[in-house]
MARDOMI-235581 format. One line per field, with one value per atom (N, C-alpha, C): atom name; x, y, z; residue in one letter; residue number from 1. Coordinates in Angstrom, 1 decimal. Example, Ala and Ser with C-alpha at 12.3 -4.5 7.8 and 13.67 -1.06 7.14 Angstrom:
2
name <- c(N,CA,C,N,CA,C);
u <- c(13.2,12.3,13.2,12.8,13.7,12.9);
v <- c(-5.7,-4.5,-3.3,-2.2,-1.1,0.0);
w <- c(7.8,7.8,7.8,7.1,7.1,7.9);
resn <- c(A,A,A,S,S,S);
resi <- c(1,1,1,2,2,2);
REM end
This chain:
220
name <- c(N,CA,C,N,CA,C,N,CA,C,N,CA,C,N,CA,C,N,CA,C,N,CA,C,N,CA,C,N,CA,C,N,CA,C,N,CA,C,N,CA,C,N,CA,C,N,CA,C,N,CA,C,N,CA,C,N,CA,C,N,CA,C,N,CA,C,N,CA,C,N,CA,C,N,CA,C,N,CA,C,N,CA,C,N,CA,C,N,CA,C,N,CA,C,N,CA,C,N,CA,C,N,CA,C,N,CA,C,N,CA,C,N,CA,C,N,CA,C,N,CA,C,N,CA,C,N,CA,C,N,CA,C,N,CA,C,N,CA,C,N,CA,C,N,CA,C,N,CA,C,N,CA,C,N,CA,C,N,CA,C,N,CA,C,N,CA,C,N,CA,C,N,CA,C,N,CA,C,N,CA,C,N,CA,C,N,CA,C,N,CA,C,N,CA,C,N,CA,C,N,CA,C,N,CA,C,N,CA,C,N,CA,C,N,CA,C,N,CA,C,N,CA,C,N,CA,C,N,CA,C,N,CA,C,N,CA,C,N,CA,C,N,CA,C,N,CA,C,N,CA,C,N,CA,C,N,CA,C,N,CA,C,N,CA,C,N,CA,C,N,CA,C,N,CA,C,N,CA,C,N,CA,C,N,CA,C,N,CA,C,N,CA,C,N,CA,C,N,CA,C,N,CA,C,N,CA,C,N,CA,C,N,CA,C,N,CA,C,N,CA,C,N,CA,C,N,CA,C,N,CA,C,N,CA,C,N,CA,C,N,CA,C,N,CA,C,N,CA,C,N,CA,C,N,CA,C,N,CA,C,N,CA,C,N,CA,C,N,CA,C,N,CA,C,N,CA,C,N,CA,C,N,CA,C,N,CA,C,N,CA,C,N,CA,C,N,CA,C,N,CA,C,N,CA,C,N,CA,C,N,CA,C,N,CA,C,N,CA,C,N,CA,C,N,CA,C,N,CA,C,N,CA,C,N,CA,C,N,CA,C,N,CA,C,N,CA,C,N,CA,C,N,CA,C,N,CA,C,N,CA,C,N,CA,C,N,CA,C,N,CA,C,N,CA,C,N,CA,C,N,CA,C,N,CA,C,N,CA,C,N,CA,C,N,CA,C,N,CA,C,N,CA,C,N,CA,C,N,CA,C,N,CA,C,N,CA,C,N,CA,C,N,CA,C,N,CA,C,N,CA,C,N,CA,C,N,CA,C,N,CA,C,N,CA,C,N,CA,C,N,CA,C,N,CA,C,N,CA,C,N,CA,C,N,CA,C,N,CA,C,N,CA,C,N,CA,C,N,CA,C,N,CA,C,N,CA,C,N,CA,C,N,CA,C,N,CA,C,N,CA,C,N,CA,C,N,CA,C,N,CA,C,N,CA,C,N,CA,C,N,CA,C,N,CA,C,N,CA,C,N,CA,C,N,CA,C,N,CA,C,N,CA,C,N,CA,C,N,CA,C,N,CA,C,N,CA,C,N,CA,C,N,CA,C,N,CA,C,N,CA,C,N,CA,C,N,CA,C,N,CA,C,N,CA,C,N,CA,C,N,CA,C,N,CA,C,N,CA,C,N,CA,C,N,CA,C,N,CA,C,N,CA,C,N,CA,C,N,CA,C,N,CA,C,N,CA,C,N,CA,C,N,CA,C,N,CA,C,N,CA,C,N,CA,C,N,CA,C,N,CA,C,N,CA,C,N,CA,C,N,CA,C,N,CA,C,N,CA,C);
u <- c(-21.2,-19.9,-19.2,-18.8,-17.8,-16.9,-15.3,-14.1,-13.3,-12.7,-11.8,-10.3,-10.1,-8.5,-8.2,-7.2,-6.2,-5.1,-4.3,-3.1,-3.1,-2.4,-2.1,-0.4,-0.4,0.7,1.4,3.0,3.2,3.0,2.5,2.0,1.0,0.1,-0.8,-0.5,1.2,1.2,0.9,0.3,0.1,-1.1,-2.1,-3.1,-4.6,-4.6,-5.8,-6.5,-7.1,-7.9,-9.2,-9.0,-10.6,-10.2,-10.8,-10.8,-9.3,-9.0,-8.1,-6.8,-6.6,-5.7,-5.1,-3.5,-3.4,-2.0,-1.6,-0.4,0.5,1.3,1.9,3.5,3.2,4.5,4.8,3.9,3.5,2.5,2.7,1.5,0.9,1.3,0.9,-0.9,-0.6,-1.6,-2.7,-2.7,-3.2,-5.3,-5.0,-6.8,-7.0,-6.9,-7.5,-8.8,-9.9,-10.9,-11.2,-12.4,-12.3,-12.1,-12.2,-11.7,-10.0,-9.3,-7.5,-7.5,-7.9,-7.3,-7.4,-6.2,-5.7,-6.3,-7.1,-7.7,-7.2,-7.8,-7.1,-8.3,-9.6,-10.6,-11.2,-11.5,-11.8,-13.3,-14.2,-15.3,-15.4,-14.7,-14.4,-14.3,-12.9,-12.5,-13.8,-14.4,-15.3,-16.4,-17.3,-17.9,-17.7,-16.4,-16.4,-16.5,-15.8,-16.2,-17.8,-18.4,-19.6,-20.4,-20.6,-21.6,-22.7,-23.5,-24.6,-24.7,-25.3,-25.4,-26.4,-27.2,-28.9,-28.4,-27.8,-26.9,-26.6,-27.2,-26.8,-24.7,-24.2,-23.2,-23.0,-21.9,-22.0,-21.4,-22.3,-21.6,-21.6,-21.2,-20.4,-19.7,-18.5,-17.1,-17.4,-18.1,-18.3,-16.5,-16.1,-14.9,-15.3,-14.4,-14.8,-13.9,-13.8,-13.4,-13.8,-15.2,-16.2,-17.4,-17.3,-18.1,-17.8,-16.5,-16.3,-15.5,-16.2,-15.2,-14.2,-15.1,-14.0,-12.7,-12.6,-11.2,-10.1,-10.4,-10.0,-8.2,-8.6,-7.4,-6.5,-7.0,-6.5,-5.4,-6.1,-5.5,-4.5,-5.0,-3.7,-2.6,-2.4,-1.4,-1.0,-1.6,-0.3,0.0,-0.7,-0.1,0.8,1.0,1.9,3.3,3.5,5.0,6.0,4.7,5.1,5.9,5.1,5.7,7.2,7.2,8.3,9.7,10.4,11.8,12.1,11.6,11.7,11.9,11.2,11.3,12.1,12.5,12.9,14.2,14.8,15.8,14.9,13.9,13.2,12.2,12.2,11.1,11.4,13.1,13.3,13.3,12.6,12.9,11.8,10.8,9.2,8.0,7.6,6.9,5.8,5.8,4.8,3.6,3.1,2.0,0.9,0.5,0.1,-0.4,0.8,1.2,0.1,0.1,0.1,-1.7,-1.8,-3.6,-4.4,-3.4,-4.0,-4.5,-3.3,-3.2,-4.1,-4.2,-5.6,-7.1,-6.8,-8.5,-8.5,-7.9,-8.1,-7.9,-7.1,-7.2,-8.8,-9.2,-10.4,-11.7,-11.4,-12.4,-12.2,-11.0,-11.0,-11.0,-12.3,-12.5,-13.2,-12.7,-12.9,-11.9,-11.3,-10.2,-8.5,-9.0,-7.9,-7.6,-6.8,-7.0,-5.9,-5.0,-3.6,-3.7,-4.9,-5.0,-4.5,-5.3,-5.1,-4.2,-4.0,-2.5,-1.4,-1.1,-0.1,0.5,-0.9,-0.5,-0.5,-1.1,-0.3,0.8,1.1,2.7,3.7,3.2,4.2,4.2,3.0,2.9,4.5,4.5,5.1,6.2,6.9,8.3,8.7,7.4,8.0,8.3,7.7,8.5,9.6,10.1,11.1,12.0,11.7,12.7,12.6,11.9,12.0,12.7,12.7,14.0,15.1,15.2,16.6,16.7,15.9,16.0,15.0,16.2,15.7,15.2,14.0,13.3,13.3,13.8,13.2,12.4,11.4,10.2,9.1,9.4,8.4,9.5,8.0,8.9,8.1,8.6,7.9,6.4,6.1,4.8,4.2,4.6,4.3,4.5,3.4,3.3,4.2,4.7,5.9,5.5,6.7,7.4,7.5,6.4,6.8,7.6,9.1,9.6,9.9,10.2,10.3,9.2,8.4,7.0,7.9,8.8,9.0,10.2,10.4,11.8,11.3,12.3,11.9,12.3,12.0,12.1,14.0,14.4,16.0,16.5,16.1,16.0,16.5,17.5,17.5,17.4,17.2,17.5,16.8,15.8,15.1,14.6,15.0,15.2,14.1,13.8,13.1,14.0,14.1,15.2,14.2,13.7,13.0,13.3,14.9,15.3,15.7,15.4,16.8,17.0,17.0,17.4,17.2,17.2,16.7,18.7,19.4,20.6,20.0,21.3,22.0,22.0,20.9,21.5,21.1,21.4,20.9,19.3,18.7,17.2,16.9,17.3,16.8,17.8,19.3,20.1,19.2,18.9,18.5,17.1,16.2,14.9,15.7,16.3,16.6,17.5,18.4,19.1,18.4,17.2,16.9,15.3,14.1,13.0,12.3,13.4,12.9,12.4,11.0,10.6,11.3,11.0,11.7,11.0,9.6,9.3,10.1,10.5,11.1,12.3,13.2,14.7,14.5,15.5,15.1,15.5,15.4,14.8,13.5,13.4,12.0,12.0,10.8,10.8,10.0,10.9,10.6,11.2,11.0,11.3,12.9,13.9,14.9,16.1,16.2,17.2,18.7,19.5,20.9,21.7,22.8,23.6,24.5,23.8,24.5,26.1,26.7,28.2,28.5,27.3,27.6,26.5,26.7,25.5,25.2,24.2,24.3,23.8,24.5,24.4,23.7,23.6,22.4,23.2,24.7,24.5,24.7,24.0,24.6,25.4,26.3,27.6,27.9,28.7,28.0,29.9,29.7,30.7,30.6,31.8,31.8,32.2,32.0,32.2,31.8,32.4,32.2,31.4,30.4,30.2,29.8,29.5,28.3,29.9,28.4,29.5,28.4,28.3,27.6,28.2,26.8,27.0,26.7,27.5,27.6,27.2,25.9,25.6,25.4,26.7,26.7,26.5);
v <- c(9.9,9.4,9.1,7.9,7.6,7.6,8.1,8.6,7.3,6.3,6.0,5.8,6.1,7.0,5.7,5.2,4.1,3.8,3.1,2.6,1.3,0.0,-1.3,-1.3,-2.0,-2.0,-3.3,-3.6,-4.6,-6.0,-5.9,-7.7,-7.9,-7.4,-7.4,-8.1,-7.5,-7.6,-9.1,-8.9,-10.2,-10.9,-9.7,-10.5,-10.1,-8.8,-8.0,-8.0,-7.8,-7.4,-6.5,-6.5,-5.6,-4.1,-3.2,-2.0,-1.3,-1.9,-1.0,-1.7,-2.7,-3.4,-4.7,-5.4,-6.6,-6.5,-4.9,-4.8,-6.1,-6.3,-7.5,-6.6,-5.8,-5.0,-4.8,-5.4,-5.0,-4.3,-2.7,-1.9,-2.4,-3.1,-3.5,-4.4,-5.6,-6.0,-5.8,-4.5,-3.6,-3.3,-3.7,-3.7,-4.8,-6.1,-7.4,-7.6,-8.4,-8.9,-9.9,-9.8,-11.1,-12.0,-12.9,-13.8,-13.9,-12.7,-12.5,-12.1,-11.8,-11.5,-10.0,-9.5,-7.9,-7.3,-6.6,-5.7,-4.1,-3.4,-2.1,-1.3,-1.4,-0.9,-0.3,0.5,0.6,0.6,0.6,-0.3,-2.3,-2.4,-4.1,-4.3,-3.6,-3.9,-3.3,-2.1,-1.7,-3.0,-3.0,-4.2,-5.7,-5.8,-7.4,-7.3,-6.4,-6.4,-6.0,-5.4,-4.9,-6.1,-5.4,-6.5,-7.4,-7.5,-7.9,-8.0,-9.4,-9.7,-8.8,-8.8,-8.0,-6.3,-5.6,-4.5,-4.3,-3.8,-3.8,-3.1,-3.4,-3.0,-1.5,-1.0,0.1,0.2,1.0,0.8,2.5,3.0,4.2,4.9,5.6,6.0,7.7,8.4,9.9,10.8,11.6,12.2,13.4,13.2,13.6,15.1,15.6,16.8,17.7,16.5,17.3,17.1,16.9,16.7,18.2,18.5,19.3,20.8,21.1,22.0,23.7,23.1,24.4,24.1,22.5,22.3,21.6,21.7,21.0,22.2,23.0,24.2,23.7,24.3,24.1,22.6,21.6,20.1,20.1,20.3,20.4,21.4,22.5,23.5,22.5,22.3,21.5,20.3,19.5,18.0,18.2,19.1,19.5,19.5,19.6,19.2,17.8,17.0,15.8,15.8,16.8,16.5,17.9,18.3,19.4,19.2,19.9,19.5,19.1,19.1,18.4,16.6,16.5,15.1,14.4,15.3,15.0,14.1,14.1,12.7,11.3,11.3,10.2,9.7,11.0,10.6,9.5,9.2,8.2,6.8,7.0,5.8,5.3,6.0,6.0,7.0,6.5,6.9,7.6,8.9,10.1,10.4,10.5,10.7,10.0,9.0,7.9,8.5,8.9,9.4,10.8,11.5,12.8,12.9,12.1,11.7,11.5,10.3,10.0,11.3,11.8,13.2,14.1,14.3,15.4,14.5,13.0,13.1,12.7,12.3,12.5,13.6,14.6,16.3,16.7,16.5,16.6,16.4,14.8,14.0,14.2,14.6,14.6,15.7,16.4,17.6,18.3,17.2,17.2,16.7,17.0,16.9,17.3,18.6,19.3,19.5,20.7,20.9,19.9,19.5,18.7,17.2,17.1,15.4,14.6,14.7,13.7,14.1,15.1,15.7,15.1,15.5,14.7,13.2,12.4,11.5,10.7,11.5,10.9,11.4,12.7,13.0,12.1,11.5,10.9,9.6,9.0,7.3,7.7,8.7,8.8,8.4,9.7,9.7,8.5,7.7,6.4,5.2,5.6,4.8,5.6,6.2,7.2,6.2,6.5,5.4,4.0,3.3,1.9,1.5,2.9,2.8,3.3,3.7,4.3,5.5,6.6,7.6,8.4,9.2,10.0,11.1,11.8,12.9,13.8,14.6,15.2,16.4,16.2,17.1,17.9,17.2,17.9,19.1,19.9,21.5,21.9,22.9,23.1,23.9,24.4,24.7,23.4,22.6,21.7,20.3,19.7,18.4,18.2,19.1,18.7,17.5,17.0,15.5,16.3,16.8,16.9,16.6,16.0,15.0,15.5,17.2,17.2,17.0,16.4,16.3,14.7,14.4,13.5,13.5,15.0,15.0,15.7,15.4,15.9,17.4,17.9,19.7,19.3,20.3,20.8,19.8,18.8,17.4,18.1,17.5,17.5,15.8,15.0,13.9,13.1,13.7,12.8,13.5,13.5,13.9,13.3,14.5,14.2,13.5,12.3,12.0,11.5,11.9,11.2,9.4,9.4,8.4,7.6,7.1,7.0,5.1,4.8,3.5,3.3,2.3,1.7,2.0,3.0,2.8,2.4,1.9,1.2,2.2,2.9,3.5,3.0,4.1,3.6,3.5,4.2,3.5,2.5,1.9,0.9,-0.6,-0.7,-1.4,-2.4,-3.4,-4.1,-4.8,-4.2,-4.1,-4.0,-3.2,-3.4,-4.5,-4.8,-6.2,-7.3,-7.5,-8.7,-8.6,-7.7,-7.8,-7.3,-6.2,-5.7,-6.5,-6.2,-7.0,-7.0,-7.7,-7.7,-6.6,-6.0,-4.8,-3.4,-3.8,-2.3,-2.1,-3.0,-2.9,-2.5,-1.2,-0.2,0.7,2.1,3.4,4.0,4.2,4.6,6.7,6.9,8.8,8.6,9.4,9.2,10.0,9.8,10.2,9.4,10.1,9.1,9.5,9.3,9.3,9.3,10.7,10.4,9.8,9.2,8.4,8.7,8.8,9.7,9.2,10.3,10.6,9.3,9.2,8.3,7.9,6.6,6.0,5.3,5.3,5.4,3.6,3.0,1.6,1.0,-0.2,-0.8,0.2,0.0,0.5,1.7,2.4,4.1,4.6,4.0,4.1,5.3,5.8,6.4,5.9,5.6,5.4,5.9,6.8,7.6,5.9,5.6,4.8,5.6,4.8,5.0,3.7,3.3,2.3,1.5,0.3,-0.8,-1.4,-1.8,-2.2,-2.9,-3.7,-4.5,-4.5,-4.4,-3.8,-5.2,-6.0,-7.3,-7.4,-7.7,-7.4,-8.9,-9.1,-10.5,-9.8);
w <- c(2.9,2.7,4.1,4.3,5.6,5.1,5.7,5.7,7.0,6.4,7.3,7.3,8.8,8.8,10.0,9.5,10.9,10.3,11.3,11.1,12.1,11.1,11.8,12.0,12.6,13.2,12.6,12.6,11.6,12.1,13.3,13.1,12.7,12.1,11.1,9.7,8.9,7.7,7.4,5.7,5.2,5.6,6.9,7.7,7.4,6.8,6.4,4.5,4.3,3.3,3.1,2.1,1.9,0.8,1.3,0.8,1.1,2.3,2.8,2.6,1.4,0.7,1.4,1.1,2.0,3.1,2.6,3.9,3.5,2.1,1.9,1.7,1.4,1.0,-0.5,-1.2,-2.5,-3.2,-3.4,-3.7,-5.2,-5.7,-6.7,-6.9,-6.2,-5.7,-4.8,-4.3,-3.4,-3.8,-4.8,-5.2,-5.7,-5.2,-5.0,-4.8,-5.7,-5.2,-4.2,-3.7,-2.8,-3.0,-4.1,-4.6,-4.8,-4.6,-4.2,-6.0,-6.9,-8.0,-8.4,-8.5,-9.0,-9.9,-9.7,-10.5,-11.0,-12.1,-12.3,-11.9,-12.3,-12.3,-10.7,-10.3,-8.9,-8.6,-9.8,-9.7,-9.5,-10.3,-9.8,-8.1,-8.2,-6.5,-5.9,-5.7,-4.7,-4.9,-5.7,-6.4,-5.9,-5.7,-5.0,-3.4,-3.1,-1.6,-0.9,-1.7,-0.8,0.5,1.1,2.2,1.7,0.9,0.6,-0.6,-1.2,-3.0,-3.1,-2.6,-3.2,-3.0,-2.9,-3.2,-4.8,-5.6,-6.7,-7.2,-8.2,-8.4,-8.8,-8.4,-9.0,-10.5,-11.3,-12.7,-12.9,-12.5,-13.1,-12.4,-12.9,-11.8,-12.0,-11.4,-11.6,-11.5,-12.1,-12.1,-10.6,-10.3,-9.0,-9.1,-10.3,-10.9,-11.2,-11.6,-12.6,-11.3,-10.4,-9.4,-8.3,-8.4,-7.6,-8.1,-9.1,-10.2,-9.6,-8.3,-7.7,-6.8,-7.3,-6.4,-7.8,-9.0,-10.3,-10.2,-10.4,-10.8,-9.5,-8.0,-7.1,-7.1,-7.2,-7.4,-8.4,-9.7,-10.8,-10.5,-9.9,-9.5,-8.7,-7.8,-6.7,-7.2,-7.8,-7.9,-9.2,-9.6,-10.7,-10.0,-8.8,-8.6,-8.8,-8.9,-9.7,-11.2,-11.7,-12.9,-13.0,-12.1,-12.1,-11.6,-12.0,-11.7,-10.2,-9.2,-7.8,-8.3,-9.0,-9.5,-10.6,-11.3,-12.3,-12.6,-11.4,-11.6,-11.5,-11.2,-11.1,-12.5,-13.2,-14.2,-15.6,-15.6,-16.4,-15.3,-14.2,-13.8,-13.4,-12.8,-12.6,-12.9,-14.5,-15.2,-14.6,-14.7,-13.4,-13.8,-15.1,-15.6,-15.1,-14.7,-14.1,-12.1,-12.0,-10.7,-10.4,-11.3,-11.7,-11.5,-12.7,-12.7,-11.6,-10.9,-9.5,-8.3,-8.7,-7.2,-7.4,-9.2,-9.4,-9.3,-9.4,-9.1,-7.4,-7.1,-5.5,-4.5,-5.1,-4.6,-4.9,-6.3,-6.0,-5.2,-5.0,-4.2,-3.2,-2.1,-1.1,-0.8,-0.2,0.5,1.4,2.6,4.1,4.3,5.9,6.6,6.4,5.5,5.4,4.0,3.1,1.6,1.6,2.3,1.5,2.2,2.9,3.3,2.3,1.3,0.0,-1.1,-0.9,-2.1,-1.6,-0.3,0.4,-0.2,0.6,0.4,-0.8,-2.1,-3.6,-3.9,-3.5,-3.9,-3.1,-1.9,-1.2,-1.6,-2.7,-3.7,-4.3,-5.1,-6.2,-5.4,-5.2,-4.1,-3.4,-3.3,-2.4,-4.0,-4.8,-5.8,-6.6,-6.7,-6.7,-5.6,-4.8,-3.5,-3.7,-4.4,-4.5,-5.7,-6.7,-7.8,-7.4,-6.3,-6.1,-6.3,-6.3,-6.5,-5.0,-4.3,-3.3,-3.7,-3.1,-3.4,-2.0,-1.8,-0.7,-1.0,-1.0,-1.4,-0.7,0.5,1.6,2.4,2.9,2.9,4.3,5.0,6.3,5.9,4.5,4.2,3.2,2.7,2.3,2.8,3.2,3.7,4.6,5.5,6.7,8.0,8.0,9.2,10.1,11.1,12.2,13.2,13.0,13.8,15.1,15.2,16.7,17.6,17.2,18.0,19.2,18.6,19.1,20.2,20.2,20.9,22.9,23.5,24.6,24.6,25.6,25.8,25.9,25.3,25.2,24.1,23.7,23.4,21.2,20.8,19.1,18.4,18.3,18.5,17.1,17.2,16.1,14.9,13.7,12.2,11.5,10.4,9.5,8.2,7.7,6.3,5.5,4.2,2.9,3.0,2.9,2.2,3.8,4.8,6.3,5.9,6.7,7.2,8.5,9.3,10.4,11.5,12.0,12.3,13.6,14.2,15.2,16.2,17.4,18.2,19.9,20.7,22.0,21.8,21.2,21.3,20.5,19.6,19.1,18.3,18.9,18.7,18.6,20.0,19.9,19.2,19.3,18.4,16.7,16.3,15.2,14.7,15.2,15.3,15.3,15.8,16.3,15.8,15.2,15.7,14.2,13.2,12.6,11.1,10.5,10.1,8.0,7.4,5.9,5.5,5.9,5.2,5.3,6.5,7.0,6.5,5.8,5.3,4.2,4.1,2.7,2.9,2.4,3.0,3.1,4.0,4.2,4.5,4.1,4.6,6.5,6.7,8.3,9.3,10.9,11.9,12.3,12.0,12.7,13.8,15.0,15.9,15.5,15.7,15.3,16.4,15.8,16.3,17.8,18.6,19.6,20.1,21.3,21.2,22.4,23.1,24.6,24.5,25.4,25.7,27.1,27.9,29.3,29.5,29.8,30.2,31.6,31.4,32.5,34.1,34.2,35.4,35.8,34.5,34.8,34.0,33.8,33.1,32.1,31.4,29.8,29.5,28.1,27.7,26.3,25.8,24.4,23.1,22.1,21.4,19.7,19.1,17.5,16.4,16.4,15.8,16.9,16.6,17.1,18.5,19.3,20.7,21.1,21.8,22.9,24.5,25.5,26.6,27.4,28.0,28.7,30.0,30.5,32.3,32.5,33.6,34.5,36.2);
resn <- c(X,X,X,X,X,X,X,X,X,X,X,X,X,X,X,X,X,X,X,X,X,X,X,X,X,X,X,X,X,X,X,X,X,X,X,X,X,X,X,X,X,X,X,X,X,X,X,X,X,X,X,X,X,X,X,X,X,X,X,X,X,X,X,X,X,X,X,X,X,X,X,X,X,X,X,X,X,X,X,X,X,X,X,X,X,X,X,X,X,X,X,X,X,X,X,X,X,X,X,X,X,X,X,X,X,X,X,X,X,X,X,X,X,X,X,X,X,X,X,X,X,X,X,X,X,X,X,X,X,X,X,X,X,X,X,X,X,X,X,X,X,X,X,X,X,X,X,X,X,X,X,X,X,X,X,X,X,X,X,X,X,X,X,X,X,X,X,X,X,X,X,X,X,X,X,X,X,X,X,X,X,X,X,X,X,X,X,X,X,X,X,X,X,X,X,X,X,X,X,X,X,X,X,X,X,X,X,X,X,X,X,X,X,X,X,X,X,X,X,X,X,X,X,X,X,X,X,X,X,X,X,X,X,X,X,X,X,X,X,X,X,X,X,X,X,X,X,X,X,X,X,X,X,X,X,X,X,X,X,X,X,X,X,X,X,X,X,X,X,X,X,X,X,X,X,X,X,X,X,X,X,X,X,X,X,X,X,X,X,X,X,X,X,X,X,X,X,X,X,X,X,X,X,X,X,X,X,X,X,X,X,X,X,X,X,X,X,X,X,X,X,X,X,X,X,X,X,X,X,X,X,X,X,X,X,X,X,X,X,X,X,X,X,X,X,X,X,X,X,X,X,X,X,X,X,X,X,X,X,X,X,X,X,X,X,X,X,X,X,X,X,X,X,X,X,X,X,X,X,X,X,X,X,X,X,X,X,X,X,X,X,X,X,X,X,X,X,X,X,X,X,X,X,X,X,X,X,X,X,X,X,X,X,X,X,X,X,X,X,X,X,X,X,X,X,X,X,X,X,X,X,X,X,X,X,X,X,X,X,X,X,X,X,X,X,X,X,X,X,X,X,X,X,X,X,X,X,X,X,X,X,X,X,X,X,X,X,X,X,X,X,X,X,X,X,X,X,X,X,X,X,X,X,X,X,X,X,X,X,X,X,X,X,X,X,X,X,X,X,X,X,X,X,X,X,X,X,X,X,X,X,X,X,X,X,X,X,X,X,X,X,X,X,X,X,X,X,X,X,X,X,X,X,X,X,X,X,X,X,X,X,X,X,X,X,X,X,X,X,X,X,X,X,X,X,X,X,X,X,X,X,X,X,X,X,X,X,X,X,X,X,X,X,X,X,X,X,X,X,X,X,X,X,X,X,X,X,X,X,X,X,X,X,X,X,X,X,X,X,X,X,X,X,X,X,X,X,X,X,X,X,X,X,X,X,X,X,X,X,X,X,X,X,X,X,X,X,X,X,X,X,X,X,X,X,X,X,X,X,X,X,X,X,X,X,X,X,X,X,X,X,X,X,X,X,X,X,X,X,X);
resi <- c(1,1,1,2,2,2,3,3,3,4,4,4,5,5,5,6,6,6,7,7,7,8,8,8,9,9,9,10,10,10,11,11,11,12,12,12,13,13,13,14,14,14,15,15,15,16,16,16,17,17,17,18,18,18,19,19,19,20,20,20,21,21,21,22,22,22,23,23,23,24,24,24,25,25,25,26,26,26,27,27,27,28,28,28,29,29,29,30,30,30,31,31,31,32,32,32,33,33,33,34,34,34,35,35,35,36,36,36,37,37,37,38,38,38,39,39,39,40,40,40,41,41,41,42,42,42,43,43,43,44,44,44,45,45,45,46,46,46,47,47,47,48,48,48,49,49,49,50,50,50,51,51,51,52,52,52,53,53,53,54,54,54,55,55,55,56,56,56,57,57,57,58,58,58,59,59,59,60,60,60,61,61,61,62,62,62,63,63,63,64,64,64,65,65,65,66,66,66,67,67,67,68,68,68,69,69,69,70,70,70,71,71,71,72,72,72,73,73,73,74,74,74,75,75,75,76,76,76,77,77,77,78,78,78,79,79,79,80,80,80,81,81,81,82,82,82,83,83,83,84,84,84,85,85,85,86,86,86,87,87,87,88,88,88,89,89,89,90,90,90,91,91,91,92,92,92,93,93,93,94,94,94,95,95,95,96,96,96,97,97,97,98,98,98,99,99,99,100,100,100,101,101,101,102,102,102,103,103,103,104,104,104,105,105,105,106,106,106,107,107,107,108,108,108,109,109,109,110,110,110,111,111,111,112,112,112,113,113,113,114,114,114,115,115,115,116,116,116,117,117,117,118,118,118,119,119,119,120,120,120,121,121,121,122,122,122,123,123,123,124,124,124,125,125,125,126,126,126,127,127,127,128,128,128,129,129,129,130,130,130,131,131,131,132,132,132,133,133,133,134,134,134,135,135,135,136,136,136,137,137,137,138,138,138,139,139,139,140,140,140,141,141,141,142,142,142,143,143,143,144,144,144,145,145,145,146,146,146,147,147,147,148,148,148,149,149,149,150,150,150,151,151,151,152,152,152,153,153,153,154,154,154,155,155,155,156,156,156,157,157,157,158,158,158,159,159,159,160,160,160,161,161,161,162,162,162,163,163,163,164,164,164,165,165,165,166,166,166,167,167,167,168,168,168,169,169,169,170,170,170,171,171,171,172,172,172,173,173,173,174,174,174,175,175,175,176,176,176,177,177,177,178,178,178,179,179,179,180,180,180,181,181,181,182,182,182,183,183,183,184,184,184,185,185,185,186,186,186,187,187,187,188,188,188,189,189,189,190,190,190,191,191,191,192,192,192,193,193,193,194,194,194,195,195,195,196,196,196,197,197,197,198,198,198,199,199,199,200,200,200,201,201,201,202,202,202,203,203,203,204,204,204,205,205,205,206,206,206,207,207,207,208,208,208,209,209,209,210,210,210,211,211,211,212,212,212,213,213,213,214,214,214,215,215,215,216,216,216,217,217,217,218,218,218,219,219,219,220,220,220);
REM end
């Protein structure tokens, strides 16, 4: 089995295909054949991509449950927080069962590179459609699936927050880039690392001046 793990960056979107979907901003279409038409089946999609015609198809999908029977209990206990009251403002809005299935057969299948590699990241499908109906979930916990975000702060430093649901704000690190750069995917809420709004801000010539809300800093 090959395992692969990367991240594109967004001048990519809209530019990739294959296995590893088309980065369009629509998870829906996300198992496209080569031919570009949406499939449900994950034999289809694997099946149109392969390298080589003389490669026969694969025709059966092994339950990867019943493949690995000592990680089945394990997977259903935890992907069971899907269906538990942590979510439950969301379940008249994004049908979880579906959700639910996914996390137990991929908790099973995935069992290298950590027990919550792949739990993680189906409880975090759901939650992000949870967030695309309008419904915030904050569900990750410092023993479950935790946002590292102080990894990003300097020593003495508080600055950058974990939020489920944030937005792109306006501050001295990213006024500009966000005003001017950020792309239509990124407008939303997104779960993430985000910088609070700080009290002053130190300008081209040193300066620091205290303000409330959006300012522009004029160097002639």
């Amino acid at each position: 089995m090959v395992l692969w793990t990367t991240v594109i960056t967004i001048k990519f979107l809209g530019k990739v295909c294959g296995l590893c979907a088309n980065f369009n901003g629509d998870v829906l279409d996300d198992m496209s054949t080569r031919a570009g038409m949406p499939v449900t089946s994950a034999l289809d999609f694997g099946n149109s991509w392969k390298m080589f015609d003389d490669c026969a198809d694969i025709t059966d999908e092994r339950d990867p449950c019943t493949k690995n029977v000592y990680r089945q209990v394990w997977a259903e206990k935890k992907c069971s927080m899907i269906q538990s009251d942590i979510f439950k403002d969301c379940h008249q809005e994004v049908y979880h069962i579906p959700y639910y299935e996914a996390c137990v057969r991929d908790s099973c299948a995935c069992d290298s590179g950590g027990d919550c590699e792949c739990l993680c990241t189906a409880i975090a499908a759901y939650a992000a459609a949870c967030n695309e109906a309008g419904v915030c979930i904050r569900w990750r916990t410092p023993e479950l699936c935790p946002v590292f975000c102080d990894y990003y702060n300097k020593p003495g430093q508080c600055v950058w927050h974990y939020n489920p649901c944030g937005t792109m704000p306006l501050t001295c690190h990213n006024l500009y880039k966000s005003k001017f750069e950020q792309p239509p995917l990124l407008e939303g809420k997104y779960l993430g690392c985000y910088p609070t709004c700080p009290d002053s801000c130190n300008t081209i010539s040193r300066s620091i001046y205290l303000f409330k809300g959006l300012f522009e800093y004029l160097h002639s």
